[in-house]
C-alpha positions in Angstrom: 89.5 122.1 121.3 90.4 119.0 119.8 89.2 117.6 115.8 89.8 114.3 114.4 90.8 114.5 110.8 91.2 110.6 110.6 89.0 108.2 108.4 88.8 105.0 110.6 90.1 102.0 108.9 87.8 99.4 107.9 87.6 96.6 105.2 86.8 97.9 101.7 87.7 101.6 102.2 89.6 103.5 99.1 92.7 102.8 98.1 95.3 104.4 96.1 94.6 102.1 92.3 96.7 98.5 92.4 97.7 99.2 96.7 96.7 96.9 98.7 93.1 96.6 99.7 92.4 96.9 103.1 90.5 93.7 105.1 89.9 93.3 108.6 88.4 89.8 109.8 87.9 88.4 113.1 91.1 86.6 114.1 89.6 85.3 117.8 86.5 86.1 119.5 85.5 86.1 122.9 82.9 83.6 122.5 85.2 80.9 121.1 88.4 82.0 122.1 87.9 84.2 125.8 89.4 87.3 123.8 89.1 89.2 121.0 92.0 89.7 117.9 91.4 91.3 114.4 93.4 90.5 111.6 94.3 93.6 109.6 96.0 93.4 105.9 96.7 97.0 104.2 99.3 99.2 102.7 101.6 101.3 104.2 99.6 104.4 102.8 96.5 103.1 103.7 93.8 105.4 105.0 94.6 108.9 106.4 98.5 108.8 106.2 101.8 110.6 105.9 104.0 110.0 103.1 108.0 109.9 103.6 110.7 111.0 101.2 111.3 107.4 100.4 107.7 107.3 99.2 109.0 108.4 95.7 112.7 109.2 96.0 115.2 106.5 96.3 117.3 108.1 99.2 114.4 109.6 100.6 114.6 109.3 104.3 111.9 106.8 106.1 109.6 107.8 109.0 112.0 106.2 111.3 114.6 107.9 110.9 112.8 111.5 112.0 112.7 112.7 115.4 108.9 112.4 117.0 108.7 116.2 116.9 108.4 116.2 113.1 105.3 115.0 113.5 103.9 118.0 115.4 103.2 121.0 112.8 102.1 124.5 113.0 99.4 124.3 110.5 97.0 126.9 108.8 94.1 126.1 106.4 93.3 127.1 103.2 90.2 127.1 101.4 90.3 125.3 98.0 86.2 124.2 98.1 84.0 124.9 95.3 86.1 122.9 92.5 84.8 120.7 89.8 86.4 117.2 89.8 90.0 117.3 88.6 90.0 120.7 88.7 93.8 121.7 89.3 94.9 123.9 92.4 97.5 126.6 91.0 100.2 128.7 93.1 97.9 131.4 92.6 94.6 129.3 94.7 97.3 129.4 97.5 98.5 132.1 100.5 101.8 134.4 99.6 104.7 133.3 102.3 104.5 136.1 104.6 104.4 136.2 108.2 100.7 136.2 108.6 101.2 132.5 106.7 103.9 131.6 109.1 103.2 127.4 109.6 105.4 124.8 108.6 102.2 122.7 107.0 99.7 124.2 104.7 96.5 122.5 104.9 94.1 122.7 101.8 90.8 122.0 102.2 88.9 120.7 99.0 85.7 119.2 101.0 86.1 116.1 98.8 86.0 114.1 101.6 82.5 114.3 101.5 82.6 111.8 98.3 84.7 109.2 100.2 83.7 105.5 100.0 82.4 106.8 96.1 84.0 106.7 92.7 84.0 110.2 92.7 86.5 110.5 95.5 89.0 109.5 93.1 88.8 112.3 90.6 89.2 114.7 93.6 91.0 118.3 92.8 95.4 118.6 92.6 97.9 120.8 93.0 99.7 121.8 90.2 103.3 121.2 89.9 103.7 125.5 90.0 101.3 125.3 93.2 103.9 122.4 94.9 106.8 124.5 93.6 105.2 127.3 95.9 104.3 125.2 98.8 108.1 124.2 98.5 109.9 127.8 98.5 107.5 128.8 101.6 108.8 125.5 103.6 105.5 124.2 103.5 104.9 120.3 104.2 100.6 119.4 102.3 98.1 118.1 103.6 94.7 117.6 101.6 91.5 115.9 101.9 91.7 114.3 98.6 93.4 110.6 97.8 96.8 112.6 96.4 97.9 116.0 95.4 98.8 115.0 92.1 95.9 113.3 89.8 95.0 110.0 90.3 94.1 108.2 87.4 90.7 106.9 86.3 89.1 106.6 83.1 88.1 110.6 83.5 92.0 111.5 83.1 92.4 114.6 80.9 95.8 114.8 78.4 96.1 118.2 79.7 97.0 117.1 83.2 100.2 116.8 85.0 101.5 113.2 84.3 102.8 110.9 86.9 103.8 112.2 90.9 105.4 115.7 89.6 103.9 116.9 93.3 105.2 114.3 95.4 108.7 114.7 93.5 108.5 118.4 93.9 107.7 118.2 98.0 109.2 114.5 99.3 112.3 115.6 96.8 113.1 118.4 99.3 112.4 116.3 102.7 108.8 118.2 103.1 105.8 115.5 104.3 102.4 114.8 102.3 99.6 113.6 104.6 96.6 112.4 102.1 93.2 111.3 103.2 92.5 113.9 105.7 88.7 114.1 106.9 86.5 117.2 108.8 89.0 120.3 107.6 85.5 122.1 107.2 85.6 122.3 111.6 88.9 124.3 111.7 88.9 127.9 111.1 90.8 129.1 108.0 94.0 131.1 108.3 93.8 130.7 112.1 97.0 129.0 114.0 96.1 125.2 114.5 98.7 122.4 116.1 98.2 119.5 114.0 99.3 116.3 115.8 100.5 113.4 113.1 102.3 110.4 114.6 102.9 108.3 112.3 102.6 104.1 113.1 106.0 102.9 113.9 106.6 101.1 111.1 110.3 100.0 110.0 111.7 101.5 107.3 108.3 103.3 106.8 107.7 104.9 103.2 104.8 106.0 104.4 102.1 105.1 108.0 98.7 105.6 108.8 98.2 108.1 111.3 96.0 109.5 113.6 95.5 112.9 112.7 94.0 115.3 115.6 94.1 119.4 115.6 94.2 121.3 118.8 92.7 124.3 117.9 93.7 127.3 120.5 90.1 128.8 122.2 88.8 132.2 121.6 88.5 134.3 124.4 85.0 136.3 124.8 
């Protein structure tokens, strides 16, 4: 069985604060022009996307440079629902590293892409810096449904929480991937092996792509 975790990519959708919006217009149309072209202006972390070392470190390596097969992960999910906005994801919220967690991406499922296309979607739950330390000692690359495992700031920010990308430093520091923006994490089963298929567009120099995110999910015999 295959999911699609992918938002599709269409003008106006949410946008990490001061990126570029997103805008698609008709370029040429089959009425005036015999064919049809769309003109597309975003970010390189627009949409559901992977984030590269280079994202936040300055000799963070680019997409480019991996080999396709980095983009093919034994994933497991984790169930973070049930959180107030903001509410912070600890070491704790998350699986020990043991063999029954054996994956090389740990996906944690928030739900919060329920609020997407809202204002709410940007004071979506975090991991804490202790909780990225963890995913970091298990060998874990993160993917969330939320805009960003660290907080994004609006105008709800709270003193108390972790300032600036301590997250993204903590995993893109150490050569793990982020993939933000994930959609339908409710359809996999939690703790069960998934292949989660990320290809990244092939972008030069790439700090970061949108992808097209898609889980094969193994069937269960009768």
């Amino acid at each position: 069985m295959y999911v699609d975790l992918t938002h599709p990519i269409e003008t106006g959708m949410p946008v990490f604060p001061d990126d570029p919006t997103v805008e698609q217009r008709d370029a040429a149309s089959i009425e005036d022009d015999g064919y049809r072209v769309t003109d597309l202006h975003c970010g390189s972390h627009t949409g559901t996307h992977i984030d590269a070392p280079s994202h936040t470190e300055p000799d963070g390596a680019v997409l480019d440079s991996m080999p396709i097969e980095r983009f093919v992960f034994d994933a497991r999910v984790v169930d973070c629902t049930g959180r107030d906005p903001r509410e912070a994801i600890t070491a704790g919220d998350l699986p020990e590293s043991d063999s029954e967690t054996n994956c090389d991406l740990l996906l944690c499922r928030t739900d919060w892409d329920e609020y997407w296309g809202t204002d709410r979607y940007f004071d979506h739950p975090y991991l804490t810096p202790d909780a990225a330390d963890h995913c970091r000692e298990a060998g874990w690359n993160v993917g969330l449904d939320t805009l960003n495992p660290d907080p994004t700031p609006t105008e709800n920010t709270a003193e108390s929480e972790p300032a600036g990308f301590q997250a993204h430093h903590t995993l893109l520091g150490t050569d793990m991937l982020i993939i933000e923006n994930l959609t339908n994490l409710e359809q996999l089963p939690t703790g069960q092996p998934i292949t989660l298929y990320a290809f990244p567009l092939a972008l030069a120099e790439a700090d970061g792509a949108p992808i097209r995110a898609v889980a094969e999910v193994a069937s269960t015999a009768d």
